[in-house]
N, CA, C and O atoms as a CHARMM CRD file, in Angstrom:
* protein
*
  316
    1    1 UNK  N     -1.27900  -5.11300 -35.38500 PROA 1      0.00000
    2    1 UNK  CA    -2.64000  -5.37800 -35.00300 PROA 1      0.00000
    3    1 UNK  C     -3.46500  -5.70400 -36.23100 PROA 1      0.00000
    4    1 UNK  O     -3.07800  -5.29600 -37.32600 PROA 1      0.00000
    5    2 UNK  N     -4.65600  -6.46300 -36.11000 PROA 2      0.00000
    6    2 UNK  CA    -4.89100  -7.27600 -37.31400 PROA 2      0.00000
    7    2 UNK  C     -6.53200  -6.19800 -37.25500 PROA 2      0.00000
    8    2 UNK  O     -7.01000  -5.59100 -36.29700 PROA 2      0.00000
    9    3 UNK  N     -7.11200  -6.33800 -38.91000 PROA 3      0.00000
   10    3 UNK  CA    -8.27200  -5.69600 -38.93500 PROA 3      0.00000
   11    3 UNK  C     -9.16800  -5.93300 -38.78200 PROA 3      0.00000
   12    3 UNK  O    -10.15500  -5.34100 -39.21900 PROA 3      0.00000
   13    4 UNK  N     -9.13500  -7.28600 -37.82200 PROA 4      0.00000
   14    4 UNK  CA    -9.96900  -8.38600 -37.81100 PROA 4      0.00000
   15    4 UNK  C    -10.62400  -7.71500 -36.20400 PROA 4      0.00000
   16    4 UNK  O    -10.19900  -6.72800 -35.60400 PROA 4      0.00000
   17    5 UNK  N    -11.49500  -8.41200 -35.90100 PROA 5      0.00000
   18    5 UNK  CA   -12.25200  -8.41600 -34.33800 PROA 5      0.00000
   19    5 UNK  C    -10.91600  -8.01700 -33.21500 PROA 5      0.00000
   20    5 UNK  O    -10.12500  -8.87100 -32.81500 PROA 5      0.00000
   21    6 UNK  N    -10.88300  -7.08100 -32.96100 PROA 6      0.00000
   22    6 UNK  CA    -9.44100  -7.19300 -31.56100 PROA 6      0.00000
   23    6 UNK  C    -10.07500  -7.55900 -30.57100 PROA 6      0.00000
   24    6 UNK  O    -11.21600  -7.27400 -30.20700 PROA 6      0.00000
   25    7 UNK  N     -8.95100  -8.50600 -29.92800 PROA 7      0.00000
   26    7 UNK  CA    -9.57300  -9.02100 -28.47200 PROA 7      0.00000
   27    7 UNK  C     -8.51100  -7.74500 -27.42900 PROA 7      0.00000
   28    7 UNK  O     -7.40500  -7.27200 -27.69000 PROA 7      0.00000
   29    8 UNK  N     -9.44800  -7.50600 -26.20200 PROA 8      0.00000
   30    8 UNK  CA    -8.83200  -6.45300 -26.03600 PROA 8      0.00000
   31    8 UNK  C     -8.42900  -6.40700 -24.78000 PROA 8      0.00000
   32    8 UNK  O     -7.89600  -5.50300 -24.13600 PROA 8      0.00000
   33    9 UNK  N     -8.90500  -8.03700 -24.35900 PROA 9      0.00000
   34    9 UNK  CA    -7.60400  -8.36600 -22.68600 PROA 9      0.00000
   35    9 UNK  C     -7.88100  -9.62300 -22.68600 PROA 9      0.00000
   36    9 UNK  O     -9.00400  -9.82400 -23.14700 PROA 9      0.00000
   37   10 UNK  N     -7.18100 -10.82500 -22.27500 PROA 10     0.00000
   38   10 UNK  CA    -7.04900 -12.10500 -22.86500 PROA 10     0.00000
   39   10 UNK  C     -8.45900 -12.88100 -21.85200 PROA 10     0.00000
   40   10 UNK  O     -9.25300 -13.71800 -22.28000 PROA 10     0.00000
   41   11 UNK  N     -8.42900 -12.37400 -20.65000 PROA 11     0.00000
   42   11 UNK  CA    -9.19900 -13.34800 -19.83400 PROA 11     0.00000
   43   11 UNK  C    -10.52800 -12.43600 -19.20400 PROA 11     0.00000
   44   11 UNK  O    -10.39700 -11.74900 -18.19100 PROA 11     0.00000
   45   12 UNK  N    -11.69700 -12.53100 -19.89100 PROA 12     0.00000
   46   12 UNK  CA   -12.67900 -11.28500 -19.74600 PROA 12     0.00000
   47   12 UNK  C    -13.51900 -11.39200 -18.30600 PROA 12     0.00000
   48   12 UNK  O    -14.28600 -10.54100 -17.85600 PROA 12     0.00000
   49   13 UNK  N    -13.14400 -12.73400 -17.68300 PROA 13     0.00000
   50   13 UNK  CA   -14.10000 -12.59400 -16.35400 PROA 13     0.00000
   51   13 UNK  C    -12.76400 -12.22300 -15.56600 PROA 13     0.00000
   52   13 UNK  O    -12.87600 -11.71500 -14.45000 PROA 13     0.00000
   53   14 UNK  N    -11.66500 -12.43100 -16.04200 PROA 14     0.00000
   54   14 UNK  CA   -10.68700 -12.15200 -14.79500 PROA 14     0.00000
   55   14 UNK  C    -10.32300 -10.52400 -14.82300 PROA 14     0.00000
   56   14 UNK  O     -9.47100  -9.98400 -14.11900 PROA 14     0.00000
   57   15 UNK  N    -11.14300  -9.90200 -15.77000 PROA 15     0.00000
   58   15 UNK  CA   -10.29200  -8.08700 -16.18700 PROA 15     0.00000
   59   15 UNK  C    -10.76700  -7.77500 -15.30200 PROA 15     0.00000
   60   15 UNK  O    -11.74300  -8.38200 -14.86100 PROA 15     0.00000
   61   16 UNK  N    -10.13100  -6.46400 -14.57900 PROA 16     0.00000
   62   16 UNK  CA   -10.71500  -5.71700 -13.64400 PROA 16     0.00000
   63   16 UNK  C    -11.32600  -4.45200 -14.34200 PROA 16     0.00000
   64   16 UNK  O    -10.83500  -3.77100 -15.24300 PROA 16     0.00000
   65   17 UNK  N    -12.57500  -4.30900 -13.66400 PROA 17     0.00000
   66   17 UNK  CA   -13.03400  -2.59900 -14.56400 PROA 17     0.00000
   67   17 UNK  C    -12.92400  -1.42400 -14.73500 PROA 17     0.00000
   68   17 UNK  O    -12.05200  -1.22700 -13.88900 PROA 17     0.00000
   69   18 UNK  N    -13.10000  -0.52400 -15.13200 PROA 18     0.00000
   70   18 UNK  CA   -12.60200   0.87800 -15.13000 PROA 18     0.00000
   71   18 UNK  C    -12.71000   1.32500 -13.97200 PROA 18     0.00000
   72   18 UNK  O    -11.63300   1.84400 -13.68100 PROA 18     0.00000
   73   19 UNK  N    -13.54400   1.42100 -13.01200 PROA 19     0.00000
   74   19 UNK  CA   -14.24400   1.52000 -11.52700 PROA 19     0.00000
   75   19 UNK  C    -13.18200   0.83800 -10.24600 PROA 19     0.00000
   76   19 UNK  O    -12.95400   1.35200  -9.15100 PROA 19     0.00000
   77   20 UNK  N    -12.68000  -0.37900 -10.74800 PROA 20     0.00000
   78   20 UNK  CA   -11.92500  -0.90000  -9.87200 PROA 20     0.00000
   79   20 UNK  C    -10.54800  -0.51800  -9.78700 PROA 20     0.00000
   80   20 UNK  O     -9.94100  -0.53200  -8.71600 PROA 20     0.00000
   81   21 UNK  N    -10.03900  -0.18100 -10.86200 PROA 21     0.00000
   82   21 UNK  CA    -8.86000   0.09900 -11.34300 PROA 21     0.00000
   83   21 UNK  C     -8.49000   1.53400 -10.21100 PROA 21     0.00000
   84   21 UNK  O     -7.67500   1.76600  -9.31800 PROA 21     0.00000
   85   22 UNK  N     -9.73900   2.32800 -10.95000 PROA 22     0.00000
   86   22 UNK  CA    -9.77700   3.99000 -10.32100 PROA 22     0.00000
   87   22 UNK  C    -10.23200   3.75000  -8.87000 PROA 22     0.00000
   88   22 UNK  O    -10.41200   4.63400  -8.03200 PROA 22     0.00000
   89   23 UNK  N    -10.35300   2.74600  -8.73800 PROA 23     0.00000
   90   23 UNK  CA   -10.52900   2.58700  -7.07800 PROA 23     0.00000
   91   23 UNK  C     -9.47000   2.20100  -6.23400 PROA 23     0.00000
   92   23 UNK  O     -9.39200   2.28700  -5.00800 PROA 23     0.00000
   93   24 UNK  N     -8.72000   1.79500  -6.99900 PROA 24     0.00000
   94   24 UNK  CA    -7.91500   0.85200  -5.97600 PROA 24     0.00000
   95   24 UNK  C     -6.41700   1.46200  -5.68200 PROA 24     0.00000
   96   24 UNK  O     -5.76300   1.96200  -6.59700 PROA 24     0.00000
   97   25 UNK  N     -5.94400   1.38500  -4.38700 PROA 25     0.00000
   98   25 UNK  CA    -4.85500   2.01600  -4.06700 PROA 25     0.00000
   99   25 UNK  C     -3.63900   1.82100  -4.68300 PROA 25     0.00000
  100   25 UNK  O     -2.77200   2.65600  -4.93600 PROA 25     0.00000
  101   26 UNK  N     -3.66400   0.28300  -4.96500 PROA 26     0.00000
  102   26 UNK  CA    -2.50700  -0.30400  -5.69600 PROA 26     0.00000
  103   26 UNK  C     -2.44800   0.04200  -7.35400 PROA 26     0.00000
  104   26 UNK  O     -1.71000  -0.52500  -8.16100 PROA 26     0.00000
  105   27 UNK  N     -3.57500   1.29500  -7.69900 PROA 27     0.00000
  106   27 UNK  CA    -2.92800   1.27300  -9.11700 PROA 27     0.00000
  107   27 UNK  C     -2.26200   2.66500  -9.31600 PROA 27     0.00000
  108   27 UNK  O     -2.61800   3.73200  -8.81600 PROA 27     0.00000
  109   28 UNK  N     -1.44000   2.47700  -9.97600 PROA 28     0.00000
  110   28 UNK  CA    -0.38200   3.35200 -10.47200 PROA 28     0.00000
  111   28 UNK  C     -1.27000   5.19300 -10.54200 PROA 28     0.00000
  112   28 UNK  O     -2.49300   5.19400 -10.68500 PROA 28     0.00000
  113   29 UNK  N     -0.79600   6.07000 -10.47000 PROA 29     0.00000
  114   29 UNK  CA    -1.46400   7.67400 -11.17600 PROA 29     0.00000
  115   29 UNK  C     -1.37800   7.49100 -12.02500 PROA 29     0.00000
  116   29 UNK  O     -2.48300   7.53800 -12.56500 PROA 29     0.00000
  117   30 UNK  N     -0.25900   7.13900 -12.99100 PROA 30     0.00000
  118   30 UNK  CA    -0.07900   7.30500 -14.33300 PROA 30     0.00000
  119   30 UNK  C     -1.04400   6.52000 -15.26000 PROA 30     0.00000
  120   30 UNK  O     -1.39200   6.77700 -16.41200 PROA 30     0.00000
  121   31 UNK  N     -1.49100   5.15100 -14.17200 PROA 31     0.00000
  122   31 UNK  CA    -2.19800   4.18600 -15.19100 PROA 31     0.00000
  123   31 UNK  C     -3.89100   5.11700 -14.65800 PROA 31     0.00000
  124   31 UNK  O     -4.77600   5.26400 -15.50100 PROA 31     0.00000
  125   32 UNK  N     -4.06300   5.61500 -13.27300 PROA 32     0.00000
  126   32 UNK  CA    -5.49300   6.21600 -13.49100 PROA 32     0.00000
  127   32 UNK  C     -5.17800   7.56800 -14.63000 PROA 32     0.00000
  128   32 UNK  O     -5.37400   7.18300 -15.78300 PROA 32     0.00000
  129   33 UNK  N     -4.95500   8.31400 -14.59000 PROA 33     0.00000
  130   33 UNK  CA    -4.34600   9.35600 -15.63100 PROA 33     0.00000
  131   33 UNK  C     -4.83300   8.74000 -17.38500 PROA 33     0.00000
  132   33 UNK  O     -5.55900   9.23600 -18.24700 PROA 33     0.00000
  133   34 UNK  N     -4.14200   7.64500 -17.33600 PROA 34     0.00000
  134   34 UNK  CA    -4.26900   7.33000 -18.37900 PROA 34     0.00000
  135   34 UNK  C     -5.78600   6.71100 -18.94000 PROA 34     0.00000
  136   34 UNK  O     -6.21900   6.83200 -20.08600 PROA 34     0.00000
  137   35 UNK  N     -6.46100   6.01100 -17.78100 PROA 35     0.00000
  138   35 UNK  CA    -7.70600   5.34600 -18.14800 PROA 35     0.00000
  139   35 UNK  C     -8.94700   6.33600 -18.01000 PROA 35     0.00000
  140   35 UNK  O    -10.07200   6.11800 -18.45900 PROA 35     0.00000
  141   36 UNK  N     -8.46900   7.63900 -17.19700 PROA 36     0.00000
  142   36 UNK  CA    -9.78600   8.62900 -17.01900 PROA 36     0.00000
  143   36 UNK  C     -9.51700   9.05800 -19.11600 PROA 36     0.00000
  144   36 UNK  O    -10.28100   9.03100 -20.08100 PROA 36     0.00000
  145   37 UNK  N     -8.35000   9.32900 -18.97100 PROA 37     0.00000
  146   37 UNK  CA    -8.48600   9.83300 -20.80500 PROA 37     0.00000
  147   37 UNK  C     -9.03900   8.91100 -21.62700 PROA 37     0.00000
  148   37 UNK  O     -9.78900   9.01100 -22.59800 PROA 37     0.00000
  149   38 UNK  N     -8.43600   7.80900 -20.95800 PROA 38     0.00000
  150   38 UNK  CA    -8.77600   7.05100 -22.20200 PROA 38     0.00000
  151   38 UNK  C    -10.84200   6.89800 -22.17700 PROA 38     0.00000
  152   38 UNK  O    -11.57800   6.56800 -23.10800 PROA 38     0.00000
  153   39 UNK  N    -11.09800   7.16800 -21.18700 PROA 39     0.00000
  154   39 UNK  CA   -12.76700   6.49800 -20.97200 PROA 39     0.00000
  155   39 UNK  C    -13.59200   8.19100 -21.46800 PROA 39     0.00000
  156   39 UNK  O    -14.76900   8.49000 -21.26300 PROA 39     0.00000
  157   40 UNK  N    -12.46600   9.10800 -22.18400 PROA 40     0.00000
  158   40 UNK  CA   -13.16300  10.22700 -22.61900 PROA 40     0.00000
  159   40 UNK  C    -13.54800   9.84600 -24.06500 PROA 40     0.00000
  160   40 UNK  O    -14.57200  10.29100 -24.58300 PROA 40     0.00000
  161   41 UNK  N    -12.50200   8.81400 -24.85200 PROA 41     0.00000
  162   41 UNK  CA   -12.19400   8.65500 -26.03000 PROA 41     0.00000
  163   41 UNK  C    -13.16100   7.72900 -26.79200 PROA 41     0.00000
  164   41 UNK  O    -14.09100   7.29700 -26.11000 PROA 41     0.00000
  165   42 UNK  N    -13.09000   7.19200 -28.60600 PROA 42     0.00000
  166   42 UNK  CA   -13.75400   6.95400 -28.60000 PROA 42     0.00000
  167   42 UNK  C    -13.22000   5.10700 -28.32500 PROA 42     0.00000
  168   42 UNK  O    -12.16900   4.68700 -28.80800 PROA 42     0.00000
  169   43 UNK  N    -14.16300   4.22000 -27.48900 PROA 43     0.00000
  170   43 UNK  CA   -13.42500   2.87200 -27.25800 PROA 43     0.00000
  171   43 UNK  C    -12.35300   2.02200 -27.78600 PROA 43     0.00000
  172   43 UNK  O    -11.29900   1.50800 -27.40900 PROA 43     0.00000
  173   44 UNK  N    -13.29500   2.12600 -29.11100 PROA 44     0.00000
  174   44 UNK  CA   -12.34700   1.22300 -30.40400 PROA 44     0.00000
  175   44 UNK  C    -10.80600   1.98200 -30.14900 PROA 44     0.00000
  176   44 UNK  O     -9.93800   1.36300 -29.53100 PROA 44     0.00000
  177   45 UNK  N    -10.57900   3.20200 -30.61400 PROA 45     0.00000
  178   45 UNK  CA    -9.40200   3.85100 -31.01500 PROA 45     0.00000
  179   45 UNK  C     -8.66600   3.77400 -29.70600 PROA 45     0.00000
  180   45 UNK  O     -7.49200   3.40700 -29.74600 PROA 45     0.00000
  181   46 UNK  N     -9.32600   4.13900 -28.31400 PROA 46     0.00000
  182   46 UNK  CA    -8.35700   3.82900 -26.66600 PROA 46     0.00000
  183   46 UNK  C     -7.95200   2.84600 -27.01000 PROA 46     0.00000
  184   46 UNK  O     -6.81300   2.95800 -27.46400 PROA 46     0.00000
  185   47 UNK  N     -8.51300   1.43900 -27.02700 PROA 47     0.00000
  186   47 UNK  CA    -8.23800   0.52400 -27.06600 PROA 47     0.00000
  187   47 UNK  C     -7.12700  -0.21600 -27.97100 PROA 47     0.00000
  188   47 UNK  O     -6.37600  -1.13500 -27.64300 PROA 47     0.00000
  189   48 UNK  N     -7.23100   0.38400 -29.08000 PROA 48     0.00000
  190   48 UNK  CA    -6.36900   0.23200 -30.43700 PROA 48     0.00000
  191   48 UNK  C     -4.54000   1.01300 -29.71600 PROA 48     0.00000
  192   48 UNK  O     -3.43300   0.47600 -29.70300 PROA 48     0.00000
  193   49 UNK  N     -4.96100   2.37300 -29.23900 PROA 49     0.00000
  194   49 UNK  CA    -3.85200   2.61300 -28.90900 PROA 49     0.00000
  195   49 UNK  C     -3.25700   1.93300 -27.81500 PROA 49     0.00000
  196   49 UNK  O     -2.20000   1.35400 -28.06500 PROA 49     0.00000
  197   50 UNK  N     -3.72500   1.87100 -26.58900 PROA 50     0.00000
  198   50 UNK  CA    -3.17500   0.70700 -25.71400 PROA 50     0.00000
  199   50 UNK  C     -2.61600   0.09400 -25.97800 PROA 50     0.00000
  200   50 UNK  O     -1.42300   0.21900 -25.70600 PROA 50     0.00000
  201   51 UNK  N     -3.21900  -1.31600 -26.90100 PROA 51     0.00000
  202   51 UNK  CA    -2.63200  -2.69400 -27.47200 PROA 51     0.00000
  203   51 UNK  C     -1.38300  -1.76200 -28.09600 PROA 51     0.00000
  204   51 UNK  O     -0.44600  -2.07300 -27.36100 PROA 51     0.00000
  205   52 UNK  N     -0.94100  -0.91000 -28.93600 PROA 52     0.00000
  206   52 UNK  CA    -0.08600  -0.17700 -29.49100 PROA 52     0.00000
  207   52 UNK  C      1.02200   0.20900 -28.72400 PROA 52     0.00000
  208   52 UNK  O      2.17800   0.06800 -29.12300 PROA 52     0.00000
  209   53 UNK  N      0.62700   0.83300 -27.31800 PROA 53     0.00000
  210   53 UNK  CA     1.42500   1.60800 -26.14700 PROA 53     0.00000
  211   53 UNK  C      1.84200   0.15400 -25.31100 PROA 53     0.00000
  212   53 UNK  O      2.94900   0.21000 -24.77600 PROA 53     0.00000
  213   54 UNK  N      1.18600  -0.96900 -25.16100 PROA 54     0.00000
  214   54 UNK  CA     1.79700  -2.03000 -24.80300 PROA 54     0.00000
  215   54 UNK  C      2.22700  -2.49300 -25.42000 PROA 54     0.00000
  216   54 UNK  O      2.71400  -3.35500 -24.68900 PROA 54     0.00000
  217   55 UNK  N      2.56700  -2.73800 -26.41600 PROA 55     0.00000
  218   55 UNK  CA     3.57200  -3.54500 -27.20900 PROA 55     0.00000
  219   55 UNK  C      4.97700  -2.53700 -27.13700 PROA 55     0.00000
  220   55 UNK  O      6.06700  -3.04700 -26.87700 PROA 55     0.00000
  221   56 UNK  N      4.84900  -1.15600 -27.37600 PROA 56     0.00000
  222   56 UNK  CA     6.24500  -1.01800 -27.39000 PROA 56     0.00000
  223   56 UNK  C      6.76600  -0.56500 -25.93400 PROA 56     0.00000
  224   56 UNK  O      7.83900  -0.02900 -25.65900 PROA 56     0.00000
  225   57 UNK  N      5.77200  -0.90600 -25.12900 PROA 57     0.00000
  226   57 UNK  CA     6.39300  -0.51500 -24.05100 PROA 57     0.00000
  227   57 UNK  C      7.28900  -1.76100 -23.10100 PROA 57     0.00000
  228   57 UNK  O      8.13000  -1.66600 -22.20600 PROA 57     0.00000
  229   58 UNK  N      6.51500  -3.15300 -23.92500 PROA 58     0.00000
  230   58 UNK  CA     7.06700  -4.60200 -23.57900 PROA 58     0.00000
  231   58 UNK  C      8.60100  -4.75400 -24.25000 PROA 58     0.00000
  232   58 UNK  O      9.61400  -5.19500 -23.70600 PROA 58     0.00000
  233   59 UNK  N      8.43000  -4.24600 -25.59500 PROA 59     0.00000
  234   59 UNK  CA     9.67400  -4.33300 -26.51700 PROA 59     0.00000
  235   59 UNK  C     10.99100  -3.57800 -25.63900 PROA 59     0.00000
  236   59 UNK  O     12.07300  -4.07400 -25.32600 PROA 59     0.00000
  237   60 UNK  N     10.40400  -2.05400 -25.34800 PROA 60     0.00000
  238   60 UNK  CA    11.45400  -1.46700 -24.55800 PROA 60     0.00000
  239   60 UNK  C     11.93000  -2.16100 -23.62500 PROA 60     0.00000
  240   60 UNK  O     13.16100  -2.12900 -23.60800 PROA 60     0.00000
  241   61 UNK  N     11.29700  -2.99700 -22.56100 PROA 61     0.00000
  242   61 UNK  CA    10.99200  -3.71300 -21.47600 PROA 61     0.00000
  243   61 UNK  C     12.42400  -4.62700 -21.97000 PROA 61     0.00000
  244   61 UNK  O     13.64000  -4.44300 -21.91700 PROA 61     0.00000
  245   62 UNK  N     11.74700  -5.41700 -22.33600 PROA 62     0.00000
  246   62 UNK  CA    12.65200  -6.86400 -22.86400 PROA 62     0.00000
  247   62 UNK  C     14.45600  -6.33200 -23.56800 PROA 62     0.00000
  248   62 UNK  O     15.42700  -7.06800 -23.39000 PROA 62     0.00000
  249   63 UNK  N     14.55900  -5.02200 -24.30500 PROA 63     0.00000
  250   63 UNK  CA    15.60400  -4.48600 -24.75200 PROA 63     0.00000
  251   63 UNK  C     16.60800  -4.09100 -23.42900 PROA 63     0.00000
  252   63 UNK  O     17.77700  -4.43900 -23.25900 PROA 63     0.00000
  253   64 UNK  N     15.95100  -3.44400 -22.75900 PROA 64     0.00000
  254   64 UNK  CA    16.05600  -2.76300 -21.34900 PROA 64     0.00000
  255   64 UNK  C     16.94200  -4.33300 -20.79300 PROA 64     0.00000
  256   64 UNK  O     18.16900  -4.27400 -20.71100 PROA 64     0.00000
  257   65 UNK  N     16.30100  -5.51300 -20.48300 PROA 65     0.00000
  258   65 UNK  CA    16.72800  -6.26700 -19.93800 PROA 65     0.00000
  259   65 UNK  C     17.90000  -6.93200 -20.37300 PROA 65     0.00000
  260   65 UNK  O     18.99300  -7.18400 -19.86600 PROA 65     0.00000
  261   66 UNK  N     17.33000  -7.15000 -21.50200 PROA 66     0.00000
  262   66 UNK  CA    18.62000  -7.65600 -22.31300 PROA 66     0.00000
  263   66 UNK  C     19.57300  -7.45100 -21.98100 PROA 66     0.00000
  264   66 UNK  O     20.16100  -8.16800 -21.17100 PROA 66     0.00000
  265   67 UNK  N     20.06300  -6.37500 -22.50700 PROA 67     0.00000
  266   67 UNK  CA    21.22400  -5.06600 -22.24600 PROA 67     0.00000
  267   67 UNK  C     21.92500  -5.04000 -20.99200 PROA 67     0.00000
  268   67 UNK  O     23.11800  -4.81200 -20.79700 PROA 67     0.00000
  269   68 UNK  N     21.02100  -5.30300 -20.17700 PROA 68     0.00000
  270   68 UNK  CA    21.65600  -5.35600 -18.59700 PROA 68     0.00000
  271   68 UNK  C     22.23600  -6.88100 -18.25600 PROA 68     0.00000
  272   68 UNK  O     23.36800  -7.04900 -17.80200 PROA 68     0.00000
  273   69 UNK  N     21.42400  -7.83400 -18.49900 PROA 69     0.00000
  274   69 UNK  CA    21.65400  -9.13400 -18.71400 PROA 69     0.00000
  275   69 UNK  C     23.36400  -9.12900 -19.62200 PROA 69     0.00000
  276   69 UNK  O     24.31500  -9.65400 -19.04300 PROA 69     0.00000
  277   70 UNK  N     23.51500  -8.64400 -20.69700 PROA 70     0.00000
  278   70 UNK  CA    24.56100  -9.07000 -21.33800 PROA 70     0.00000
  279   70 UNK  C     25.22300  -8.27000 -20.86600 PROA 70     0.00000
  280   70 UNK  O     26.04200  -9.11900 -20.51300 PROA 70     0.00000
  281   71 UNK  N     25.65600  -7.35500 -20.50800 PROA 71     0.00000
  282   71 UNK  CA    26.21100  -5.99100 -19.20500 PROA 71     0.00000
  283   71 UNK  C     26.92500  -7.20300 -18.05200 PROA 71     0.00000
  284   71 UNK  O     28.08300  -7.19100 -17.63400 PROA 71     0.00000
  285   72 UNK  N     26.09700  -7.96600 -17.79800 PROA 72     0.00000
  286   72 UNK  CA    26.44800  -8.80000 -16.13400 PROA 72     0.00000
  287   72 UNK  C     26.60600 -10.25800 -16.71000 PROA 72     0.00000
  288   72 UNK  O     26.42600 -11.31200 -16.10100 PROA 72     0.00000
  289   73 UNK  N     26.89500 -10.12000 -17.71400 PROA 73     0.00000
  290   73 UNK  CA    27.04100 -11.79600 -17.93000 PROA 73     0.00000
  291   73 UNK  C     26.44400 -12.95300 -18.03900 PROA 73     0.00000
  292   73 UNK  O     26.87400 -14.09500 -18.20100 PROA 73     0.00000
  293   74 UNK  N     25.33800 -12.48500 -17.92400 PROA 74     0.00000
  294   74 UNK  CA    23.84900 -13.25000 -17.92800 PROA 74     0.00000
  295   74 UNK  C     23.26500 -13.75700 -18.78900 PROA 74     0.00000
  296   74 UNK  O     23.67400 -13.23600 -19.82600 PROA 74     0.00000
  297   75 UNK  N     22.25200 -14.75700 -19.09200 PROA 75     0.00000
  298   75 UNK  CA    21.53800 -15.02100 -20.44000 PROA 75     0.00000
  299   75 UNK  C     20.17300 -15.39600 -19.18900 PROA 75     0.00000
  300   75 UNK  O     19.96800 -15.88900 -18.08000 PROA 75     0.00000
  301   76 UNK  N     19.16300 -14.38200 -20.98300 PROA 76     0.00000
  302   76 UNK  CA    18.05900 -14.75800 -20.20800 PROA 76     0.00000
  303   76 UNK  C     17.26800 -15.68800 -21.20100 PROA 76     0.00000
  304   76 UNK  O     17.60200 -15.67500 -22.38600 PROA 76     0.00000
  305   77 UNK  N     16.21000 -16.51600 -20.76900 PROA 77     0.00000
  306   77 UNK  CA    15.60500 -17.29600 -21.01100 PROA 77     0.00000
  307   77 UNK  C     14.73800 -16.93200 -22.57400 PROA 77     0.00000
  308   77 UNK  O     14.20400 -15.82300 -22.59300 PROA 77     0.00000
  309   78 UNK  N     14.61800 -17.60000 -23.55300 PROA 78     0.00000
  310   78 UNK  CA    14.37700 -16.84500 -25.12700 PROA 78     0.00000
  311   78 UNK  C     12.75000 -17.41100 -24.43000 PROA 78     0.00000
  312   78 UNK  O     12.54300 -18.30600 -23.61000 PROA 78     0.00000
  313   79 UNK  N     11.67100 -16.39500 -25.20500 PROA 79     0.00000
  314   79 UNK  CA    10.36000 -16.72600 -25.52500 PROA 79     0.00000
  315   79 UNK  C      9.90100 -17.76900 -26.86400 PROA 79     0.00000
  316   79 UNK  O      8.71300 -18.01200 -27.07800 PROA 79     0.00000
């Protein structure tokens, strides 16, 4: 993460808000769980960790696949 301005979700009229999120049936406990803490904290630093907790949670993601992919014989598509 750079020390520069963080952008902190790519498309700002399309984000949904803290309100909607905690409203809505389709979101995860773990992700309300996570956004009531995080909206205790101070913004900058939630936010900092997120971008942090998503990245290695994509990395795991993509390793995860891999693995199974070369497991079954598969190739998946490079980024």
């Amino acid at each position: 993460m750079s020390e520069q301005s963080p952008t902190y979700h790519r498309d700002e009229a399309s984000a949904p808000t803290a309100d909607e999120l905690l409203c809505s049936p389709s979101s995860s406990t773990w992700l309300k769980d996570a956004l009531r803490s995080a909206l205790t904290r101070d913004p900058v630093d939630a936010a900092r960790d997120a971008e942090l907790l998503a990245l290695v949670l994509a990395s795991r993601a993509d390793s995860l696949l891999a693995s199974d992919a070369a497991r079954l014989g598969l190739s998946l598509p490079r980024r």
